[in-house]
Structures are given as structure tokens and as C-alpha cells.
C-alpha positions as CSV (number, residue, x, y, z in Angstrom):
1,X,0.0,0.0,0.0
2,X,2.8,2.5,0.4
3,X,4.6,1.6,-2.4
4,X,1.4,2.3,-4.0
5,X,1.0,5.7,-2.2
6,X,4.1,6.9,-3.3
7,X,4.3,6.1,-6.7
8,X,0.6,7.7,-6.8
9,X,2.3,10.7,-5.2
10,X,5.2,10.8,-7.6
11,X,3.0,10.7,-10.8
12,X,1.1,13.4,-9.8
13,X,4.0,16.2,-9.1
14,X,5.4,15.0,-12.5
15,X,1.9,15.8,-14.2
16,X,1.5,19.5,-12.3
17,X,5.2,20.0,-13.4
18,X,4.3,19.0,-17.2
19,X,1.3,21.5,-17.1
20,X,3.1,24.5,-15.3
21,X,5.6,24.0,-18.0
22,X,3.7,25.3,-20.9
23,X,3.3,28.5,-18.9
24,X,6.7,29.2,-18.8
25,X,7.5,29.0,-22.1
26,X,4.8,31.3,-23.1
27,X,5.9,33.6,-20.2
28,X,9.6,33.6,-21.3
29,X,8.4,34.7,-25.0
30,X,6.6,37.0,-24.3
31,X,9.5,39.0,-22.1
32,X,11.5,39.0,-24.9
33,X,13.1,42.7,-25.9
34,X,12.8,42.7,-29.7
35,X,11.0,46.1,-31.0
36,X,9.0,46.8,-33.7
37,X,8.8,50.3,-35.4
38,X,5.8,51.7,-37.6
39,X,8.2,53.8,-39.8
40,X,9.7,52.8,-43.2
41,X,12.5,55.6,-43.0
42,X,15.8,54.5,-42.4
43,X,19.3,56.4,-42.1
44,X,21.7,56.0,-44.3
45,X,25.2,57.6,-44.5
46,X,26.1,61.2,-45.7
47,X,27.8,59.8,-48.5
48,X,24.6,57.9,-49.9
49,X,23.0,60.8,-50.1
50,X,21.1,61.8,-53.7
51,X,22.5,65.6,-53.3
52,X,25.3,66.8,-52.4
53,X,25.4,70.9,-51.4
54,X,28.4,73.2,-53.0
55,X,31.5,73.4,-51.5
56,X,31.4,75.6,-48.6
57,X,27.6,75.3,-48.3
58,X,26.2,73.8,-45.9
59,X,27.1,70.5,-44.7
60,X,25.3,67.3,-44.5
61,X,24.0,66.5,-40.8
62,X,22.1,63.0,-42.0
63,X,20.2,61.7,-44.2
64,X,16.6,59.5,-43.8
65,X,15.8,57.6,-46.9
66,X,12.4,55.3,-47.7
67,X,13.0,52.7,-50.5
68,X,9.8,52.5,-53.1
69,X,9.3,49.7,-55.9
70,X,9.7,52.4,-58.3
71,X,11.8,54.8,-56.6
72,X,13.6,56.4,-53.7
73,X,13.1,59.9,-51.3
74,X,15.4,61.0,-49.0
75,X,15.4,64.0,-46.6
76,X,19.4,65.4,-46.4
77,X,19.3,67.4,-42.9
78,X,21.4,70.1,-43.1
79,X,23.2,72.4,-40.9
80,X,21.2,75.4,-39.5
81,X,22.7,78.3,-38.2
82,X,18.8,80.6,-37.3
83,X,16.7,80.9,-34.6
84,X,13.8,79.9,-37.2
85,X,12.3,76.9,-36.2
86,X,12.2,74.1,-38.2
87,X,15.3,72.0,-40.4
88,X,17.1,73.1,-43.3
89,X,17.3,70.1,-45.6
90,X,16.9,69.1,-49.3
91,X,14.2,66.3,-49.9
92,X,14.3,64.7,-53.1
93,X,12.9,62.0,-54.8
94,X,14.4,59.7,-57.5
95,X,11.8,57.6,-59.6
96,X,12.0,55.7,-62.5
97,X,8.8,56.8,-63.8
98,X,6.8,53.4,-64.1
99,X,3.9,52.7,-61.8
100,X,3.3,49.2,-60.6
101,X,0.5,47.5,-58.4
102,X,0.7,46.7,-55.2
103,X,-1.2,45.8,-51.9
104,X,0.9,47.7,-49.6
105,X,1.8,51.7,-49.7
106,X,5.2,51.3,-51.5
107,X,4.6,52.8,-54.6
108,X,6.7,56.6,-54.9
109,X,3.6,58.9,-56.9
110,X,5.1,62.1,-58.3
111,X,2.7,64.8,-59.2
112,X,3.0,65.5,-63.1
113,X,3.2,69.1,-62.5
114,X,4.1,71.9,-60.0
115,X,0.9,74.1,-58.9
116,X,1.0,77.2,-56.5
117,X,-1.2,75.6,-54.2
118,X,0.8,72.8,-54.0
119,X,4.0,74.7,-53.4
120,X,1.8,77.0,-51.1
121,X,0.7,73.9,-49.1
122,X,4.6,72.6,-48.6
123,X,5.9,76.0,-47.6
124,X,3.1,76.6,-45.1
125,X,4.5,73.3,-43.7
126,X,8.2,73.3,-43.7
127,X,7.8,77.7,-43.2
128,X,5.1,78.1,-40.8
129,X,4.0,81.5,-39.9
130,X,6.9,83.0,-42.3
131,X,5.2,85.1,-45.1
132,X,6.9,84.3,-48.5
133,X,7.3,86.0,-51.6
134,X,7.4,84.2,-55.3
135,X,10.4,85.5,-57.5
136,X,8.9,86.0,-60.8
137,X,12.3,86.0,-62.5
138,X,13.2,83.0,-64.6
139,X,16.8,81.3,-62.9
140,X,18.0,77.7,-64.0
141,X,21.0,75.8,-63.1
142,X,22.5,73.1,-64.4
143,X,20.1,71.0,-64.4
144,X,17.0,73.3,-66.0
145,X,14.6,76.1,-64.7
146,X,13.4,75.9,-60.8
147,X,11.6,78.6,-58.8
148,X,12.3,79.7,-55.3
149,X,10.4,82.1,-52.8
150,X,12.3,84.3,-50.4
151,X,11.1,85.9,-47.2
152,X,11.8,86.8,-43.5
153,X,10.5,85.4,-40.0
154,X,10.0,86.7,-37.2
155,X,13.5,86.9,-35.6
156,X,15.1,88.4,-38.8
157,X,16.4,85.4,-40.3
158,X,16.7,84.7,-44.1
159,X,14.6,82.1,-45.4
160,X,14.6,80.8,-48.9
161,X,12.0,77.7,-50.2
162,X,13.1,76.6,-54.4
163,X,11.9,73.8,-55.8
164,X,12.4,72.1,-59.3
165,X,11.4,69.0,-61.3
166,X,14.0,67.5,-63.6
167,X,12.5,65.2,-66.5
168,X,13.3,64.6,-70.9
169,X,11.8,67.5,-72.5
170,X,9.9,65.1,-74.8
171,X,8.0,62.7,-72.6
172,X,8.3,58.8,-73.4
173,X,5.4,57.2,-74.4
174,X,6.6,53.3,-73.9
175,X,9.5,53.7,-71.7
176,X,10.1,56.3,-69.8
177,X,13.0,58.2,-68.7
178,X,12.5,58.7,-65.3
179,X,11.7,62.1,-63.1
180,X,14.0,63.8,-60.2
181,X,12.3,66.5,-57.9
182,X,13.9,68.6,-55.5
183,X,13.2,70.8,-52.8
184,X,15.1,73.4,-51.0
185,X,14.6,74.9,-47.4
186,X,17.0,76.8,-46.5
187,X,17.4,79.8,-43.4
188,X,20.0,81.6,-42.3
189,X,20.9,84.5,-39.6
190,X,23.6,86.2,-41.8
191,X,23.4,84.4,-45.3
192,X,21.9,87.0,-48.2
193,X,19.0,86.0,-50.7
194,X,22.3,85.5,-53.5
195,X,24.4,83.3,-50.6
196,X,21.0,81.4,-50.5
197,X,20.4,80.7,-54.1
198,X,23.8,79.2,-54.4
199,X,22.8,76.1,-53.0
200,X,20.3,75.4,-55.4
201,X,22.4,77.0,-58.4
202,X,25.4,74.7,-57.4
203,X,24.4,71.6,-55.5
204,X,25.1,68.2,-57.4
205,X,22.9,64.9,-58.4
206,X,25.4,61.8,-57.5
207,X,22.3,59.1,-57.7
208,X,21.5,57.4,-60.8
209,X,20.0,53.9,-61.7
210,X,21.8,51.0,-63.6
211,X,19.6,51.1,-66.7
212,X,19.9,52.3,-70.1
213,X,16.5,53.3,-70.6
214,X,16.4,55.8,-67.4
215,X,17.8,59.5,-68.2
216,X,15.6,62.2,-66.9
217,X,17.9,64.8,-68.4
218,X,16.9,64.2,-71.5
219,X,19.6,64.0,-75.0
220,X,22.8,66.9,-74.4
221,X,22.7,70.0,-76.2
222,X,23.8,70.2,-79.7
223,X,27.3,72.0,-80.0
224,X,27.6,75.6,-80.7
225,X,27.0,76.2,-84.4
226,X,30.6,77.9,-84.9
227,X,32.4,75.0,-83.0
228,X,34.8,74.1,-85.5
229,X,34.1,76.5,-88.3
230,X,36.3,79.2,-90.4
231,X,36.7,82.3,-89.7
232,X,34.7,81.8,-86.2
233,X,37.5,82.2,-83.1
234,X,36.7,81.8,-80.3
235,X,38.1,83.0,-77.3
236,X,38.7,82.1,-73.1
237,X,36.8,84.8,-70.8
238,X,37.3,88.7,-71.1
239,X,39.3,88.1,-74.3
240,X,38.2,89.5,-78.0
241,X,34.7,90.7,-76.3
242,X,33.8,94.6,-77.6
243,X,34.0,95.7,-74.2
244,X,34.6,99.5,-74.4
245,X,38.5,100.8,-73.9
246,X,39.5,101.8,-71.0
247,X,39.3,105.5,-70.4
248,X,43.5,107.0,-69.0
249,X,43.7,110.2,-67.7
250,X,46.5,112.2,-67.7
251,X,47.7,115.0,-64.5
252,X,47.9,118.5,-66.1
253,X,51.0,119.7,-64.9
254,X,51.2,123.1,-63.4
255,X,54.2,125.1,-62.8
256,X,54.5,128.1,-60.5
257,X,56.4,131.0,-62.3
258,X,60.2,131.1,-60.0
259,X,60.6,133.7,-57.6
260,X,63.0,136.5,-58.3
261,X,65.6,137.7,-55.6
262,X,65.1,140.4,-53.7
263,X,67.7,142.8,-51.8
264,X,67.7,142.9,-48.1
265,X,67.5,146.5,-48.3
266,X,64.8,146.6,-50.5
267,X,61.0,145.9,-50.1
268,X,59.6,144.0,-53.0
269,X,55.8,145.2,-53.8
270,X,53.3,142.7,-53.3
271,X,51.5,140.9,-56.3
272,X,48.7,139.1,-56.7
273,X,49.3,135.4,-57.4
274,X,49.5,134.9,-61.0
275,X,47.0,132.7,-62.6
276,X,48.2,129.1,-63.1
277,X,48.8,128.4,-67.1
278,X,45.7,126.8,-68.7
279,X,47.1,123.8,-71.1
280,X,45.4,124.5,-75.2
281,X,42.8,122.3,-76.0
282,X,39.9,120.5,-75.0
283,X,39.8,120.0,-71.1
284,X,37.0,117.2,-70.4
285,X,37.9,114.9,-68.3
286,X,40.8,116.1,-66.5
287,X,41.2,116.7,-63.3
288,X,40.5,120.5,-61.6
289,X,43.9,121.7,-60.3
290,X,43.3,124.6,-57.7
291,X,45.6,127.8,-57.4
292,X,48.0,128.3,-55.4
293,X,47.9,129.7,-52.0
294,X,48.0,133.5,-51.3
295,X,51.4,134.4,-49.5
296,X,51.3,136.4,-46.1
């Protein structure tokens, strides 16, 4: 009967410990630290980024990038030296112009074109509270025409918002060539409206994809029509141009008539200063010489 007792006994702490098992394994997985994050950005290094500022410009602090299937943004932080609020940066997006399907929201949508309530909406976001003025002189760089609005916030900084779409002149109806759009915000406490705009004249692309058919630069510019022709020269910079001669003046000279000796005995008479000689010809644009002091 004991024997019987025990092994009873035995059986039944090896079935409790079987069933509390179960409940720490779950507990166990479910104190595990792994962390999930809703965002699809990821930093990359500065030197992956799309855009690269001038030299002496201003330098890149990071750069947050979101892959697409059919493209790729990034926002390049860069430095800020204002008291605006808000981060200067460049955001750009690189696509390849086709549009597949998809379940998910990876799909990079570019608008076809650039409307002022659109760029109205964007600088009332990255600008808040900053009134803005649209230049409505006609700039390009390297790259083709952009726009840019300049204004002033509140604590007297500079503040500059450009913006520019790069894509073939002649759109692709099969393939297409791809589209590049930019954005600039840019404030400074001692930077000018021209110190500004040389960002966006002077920044660089350094992104590109490995395919043939994607060039949203369109075909390069035909020579110059005298390239290579008689009796066309050409020369380097500030040479053979009809710039007007320069204009060399000459000093008039004027020499005071010598003094003649007197005796110690003698008092000379006084005379008025005689009138300084007057050289013949035209006088235009020579200097006015004044007479000579009176003596005492």
C-alpha cells in the first residue's frame, strides 16, 4: 500500500510540473526585448546621399531615406545656423517613372506638375507663420529652370524655399526616362537671398540607376553652331569681347612762375598770385587743379 502511495504521489507532481511548464515557455516569450517600429524611413550615411550641397555650403548633418518599388526619397538634414524653427534640408525623390501595383503603400507617386497651391501647401509646412514672396524672375541651373520664394521670419532670419522637377523635355510614351524632384529649405541669420540661391544653383545629383532606358535629363545640347568652323575664333573669358576701352587720364601739370631775388635793403611790392597756365585744347575729363595759395 505504500509503495502504492508513493508512486501515486510521484506521478502526480510529474503531471503538475508538465502542465506548469507550458506556462513558462509562453511567459519567457513573451518578455523577450525585440522592438517593432511603424516607420519605413531608415538612415543611411552622408555619403549615400542623392544631393550633395556646393562646396562651402552647408554641410550634411544625416540623411533618412524610404525605399519605393519604383523609386527612392530621401530628406538630407542640413546644418542650420537661425533661430527659425524648423530643419534646413533638401528632400528629393528619385523615380523611374513606371507605376506598378501593389497591396501595400510602396509605390513613390510624383505629381505631373508643380501648382501654386501645392507649393503654397509645402511651404506653409516646412515655413510656418513665415510670409513668403514668389520671385517671378526666370533662374536655372545646371540642371534646367526651378523657382524659389524668399522671405523673413520673425526673428530676422533669411529664409529661402526653391523647388524644381528634372525630366526629358519630350515625354516617353513606352518607356520612360524617369523624373528627379527637388526641394530646398534653406534659413540663415547672416546668409543674403544670392548666398542662398547658391545652394540650389550649385548643389550636385550623384544618384543614378543602372539602366539604359532611365535618363531624366533628356539628349545633351547640340554643339555651338561655330564650333569648328572658319573664320569663327573663339576665345577664353574677357578676351576678343567689344568691351569699351578703357578710359587713362593724364595730370595737367602746373608750374608756379620762379621767384625773383630780392635785396635785403629793398622791399619787393606785393602781387597778386598769378593765374596758373591753362594747357590749349579740349579739357574734359581732366582733373580740376586749384591755385596756389596766397602768400602772407
Amino acid at each position: 500500500m505504500r509503495l502504492r502511495i508513493r508512486h501515486r504521489t510521484s506521478l502526480s507532481r510529474a503531471l503538475r510540473a508538465l502542465a506548469i511548464l507550458p506556462v513558462l515557455v509562453a511567459g519567457a516569450c513573451t518578455t523577450r526585448s525585440d522592438i517593432g517600429f511603424a516607420t519605413l524611413m531608415n538612415e543611411v550615411p552622408a555619403t549615400q546621399a542623392i544631393i550633395v550641397p556646393p562646396p562651402g555650403g552647408p554641410s550634411i548633418v544625416a540623411v533618412l531615406q524610404r525605399n519605393y518599388q519604383n523609386g527612392v526619397t530621401q530628406e538630407i538634414a542640413l546644418s542650420t545656423a537661425s533661430m527659425t524653427p524648423g530643419q534646413n534640408a533638401f528632400y528629393v525623390s528619385l523615380s523611374t517613372g513606371r507605376r506598378g501595383l501593389s497591396e501595400i503603400d510602396d509605390v513613390l507617386s510624383l505629381p505631373t506638375s508643380i501648382t501654386q497651391d501645392r507649393i503654397a501647401g509645402e511651404m506653409e509646412e516646412r515655413l510656418p507663420g513665415i510670409e513668403m514672396q514668389t520671385s517671378l524672375v526666370y533662374v536655372q541651373n545646371r540642371y534646367g529652370p526651378f523657382g524659389f520664394a524668399t522671405g523673413r521670419s520673425a526673428n530676422g532670419d533669411t529664409c529661402l524655399y526653391a523647388w524644381q522637377r528634372i525630366e526629358p523635355n519630350e515625354p516617353a510614351i513606352f518607356i520612360p526616362g524617369g523624373v528627379i524632384s527637388v526641394r530646398l529649405r534653406l534659413c540663415d541669420a547672416a546668409a543674403t537671398q544670392q548666398q542662398l540661391l547658391r545652394s540650389m544653383y550649385a548643389f550636385t545629383i550623384s544618384a543614378y540607376y543602372m539602366s539604359n532606358f532611365w535618363n531624366p535629363y533628356g539628349s545633351p545640347p547640340s554643339p555651338p553652331a561655330q564650333l569648328g568652323q572658319l573664320d569663327a575664333p573663339l576665345y577664353p573669358l574677357g578676351i576678343g569681347t567689344a568691351e569699351p576701352p578703357a578710359v587713362v587720364r593724364q595730370r595737367v601739370r602746373v608750374e608756379r612762375p620762379a621767384s625773383r631775388l630780392i635785396d635785403k635793403d629793398t622791399v619787393a611790392p606785393r602781387r597778386a598770385p598769378a593765374a596758373p597756365e591753362v594747357p590749349e585744347g579740349p579739357t574734359s575729363g581732366y582733373p580740376v587743379v586749384p591755385p596756389p595759395a596766397t602768400g602772407q
